[in-house]
C-alpha positions in Angstrom: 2.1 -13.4 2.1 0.5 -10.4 0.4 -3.2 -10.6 -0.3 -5.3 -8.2 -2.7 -9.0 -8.1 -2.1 -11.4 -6.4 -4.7 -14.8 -5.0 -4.3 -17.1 -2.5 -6.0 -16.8 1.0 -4.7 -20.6 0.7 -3.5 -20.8 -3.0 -2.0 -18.1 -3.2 0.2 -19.5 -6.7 1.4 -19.5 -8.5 -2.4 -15.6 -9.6 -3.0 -14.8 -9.3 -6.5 -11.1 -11.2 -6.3 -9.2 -12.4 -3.3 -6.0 -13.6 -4.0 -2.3 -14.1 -2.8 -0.6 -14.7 -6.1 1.6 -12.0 -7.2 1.3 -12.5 -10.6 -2.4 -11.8 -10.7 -2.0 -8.8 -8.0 0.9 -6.9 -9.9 -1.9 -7.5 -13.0 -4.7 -6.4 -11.3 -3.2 -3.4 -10.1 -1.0 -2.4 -13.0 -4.7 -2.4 -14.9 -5.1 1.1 -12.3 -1.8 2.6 -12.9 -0.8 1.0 -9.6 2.4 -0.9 -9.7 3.9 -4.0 -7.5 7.1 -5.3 -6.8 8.8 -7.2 -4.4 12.7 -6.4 -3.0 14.5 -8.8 -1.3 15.2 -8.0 2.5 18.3 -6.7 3.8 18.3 -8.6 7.2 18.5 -5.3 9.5 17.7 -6.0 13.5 14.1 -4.8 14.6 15.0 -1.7 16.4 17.6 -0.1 13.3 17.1 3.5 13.0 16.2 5.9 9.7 20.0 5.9 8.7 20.8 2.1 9.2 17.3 0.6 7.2 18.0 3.8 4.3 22.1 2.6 3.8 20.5 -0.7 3.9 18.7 -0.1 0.8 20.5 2.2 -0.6 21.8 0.7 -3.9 17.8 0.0 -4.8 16.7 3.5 -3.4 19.0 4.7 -6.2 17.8 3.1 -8.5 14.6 3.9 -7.8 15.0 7.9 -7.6 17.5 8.3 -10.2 15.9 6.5 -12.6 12.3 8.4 -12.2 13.7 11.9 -10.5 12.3 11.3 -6.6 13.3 13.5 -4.6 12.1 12.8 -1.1 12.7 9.9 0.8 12.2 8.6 4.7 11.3 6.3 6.9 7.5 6.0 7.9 6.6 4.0 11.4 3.2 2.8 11.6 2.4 3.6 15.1 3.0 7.2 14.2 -0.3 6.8 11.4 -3.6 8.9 11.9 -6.7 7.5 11.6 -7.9 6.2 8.2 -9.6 9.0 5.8 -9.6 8.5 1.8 -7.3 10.9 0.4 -5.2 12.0 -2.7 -1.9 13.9 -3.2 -0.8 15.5 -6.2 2.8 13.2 -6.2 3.5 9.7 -7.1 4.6 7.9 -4.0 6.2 4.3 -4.0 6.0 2.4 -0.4 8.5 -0.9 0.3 7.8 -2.4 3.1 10.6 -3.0 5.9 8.5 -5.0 8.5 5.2 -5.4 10.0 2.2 -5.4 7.9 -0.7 -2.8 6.6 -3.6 -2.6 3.8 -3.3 -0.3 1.4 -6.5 0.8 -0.5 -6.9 2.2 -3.9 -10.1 3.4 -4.8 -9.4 3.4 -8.7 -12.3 3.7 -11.1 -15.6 1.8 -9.5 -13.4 -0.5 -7.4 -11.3 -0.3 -4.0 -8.9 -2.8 -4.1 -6.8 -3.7 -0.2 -3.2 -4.5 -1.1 -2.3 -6.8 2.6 1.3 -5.6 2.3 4.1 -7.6 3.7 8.2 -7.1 4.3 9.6 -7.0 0.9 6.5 -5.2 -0.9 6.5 -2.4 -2.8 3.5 -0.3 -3.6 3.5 2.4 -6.0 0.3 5.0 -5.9 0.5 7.4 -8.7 -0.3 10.9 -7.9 -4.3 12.1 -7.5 -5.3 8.5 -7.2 -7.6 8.0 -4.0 -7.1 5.7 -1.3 -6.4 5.2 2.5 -4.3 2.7 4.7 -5.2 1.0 7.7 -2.3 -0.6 10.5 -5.0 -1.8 11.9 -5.1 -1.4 16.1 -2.1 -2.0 17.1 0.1 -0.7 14.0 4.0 -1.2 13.6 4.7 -1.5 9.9 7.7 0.3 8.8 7.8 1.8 5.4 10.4 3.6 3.1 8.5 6.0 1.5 9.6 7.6 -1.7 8.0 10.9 -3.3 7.8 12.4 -6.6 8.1 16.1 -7.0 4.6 17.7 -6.4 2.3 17.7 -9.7 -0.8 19.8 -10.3 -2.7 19.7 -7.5 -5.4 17.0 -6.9 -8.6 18.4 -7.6 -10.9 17.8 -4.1 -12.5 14.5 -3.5 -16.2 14.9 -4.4 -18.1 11.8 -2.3 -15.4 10.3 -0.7 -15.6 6.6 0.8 -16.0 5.8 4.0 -13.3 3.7 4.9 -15.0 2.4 8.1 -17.8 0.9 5.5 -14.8 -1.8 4.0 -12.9 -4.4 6.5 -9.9 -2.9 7.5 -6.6 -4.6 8.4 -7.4 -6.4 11.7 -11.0 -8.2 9.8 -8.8 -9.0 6.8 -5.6 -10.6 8.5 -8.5 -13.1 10.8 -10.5 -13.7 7.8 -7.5 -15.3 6.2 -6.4 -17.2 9.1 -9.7 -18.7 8.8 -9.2 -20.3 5.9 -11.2 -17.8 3.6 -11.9 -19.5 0.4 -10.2 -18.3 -2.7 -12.0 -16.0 -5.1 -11.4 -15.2 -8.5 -13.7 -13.4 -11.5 
């Protein structure tokens, strides 16, 4: 199930919000220009290639880049990710998740808020927004991503975070198969 943490910017160790219900995550989110949906799976086998999982969301995919004017879309492995550094990019870019898992962080305002994505998410960054993702060691998350035309360009980041200072993916997954206790504000 998809989790969203919350903490400020400067205390990566006080949670703001922890939470699994997607009512309160699309919210939360959607209050930083940051949207969250959820598709329904297509039921492709494991090892389908960029052309099989694409046709398999096709009809959706279409929706998605008429409707707004995308105009680049592929298929993203996980394994293939470099290491974690905050960035931005001067295009919207929307993220649905095929399998596996990752944490996407948006570092919107004061607060960086971890989206625990899960098969059937979708994730959409607006463009010059900061943030990072995280596989975690052993990555194999497979992602459609979908990209708006290039906007102005993102003016440079001027004290990035540290992504190394907030838990990443693999301290986040065993904290909640411990039984973390559920945090609100």
């Amino acid at each position: 199930m998809t989790l969203l943490t919350v903490w400020p910017d400067d205390q990566p160790g006080h949670v703001l919000l922890r939470t699994e219900d997607l009512g309160t995550i699309t919210v939360e989110l959607k209050r930083h220009g940051v949207g969250f949906a959820r598709w329904p799976l297509a039921g492709l086998a494991p090892d389908a290639g960029e052309a099989e999982v694409l046709a398999g969301y096709r009809d959706r995919l279409d929706e998605l880049t008429a409707a707004v004017g995308y105009h680049s879309v592929d298929l993203v492995r996980g394994d293939a990710v470099p290491a974690a550094a905050e960035r931005s990019s001067g295009a919207d870019e929307d993220r649905f998740f095929v399998s596996g898992s990752a944490v996407w962080y948006v570092h919107a305002g004061r607060w960086v808020h971890a989206v625990l994505c899960e098969p059937g998410d979708v994730l959409s960054v607006p463009a010059h927004t900061r943030h990072w993702h995280d596989g975690g060691e052993r990555p194999g998350h497979v992602t459609i991503r979908v990209r708006h035309p290039a906007q102005a360009t993102a003016a440079p980041l001027a004290s990035p975070l540290r992504p190394a200072d907030f838990p990443g993916f693999d301290a986040l997954v065993a904290d909640r198969a411990t039984g973390w206790p559920a945090l609100t504000r």
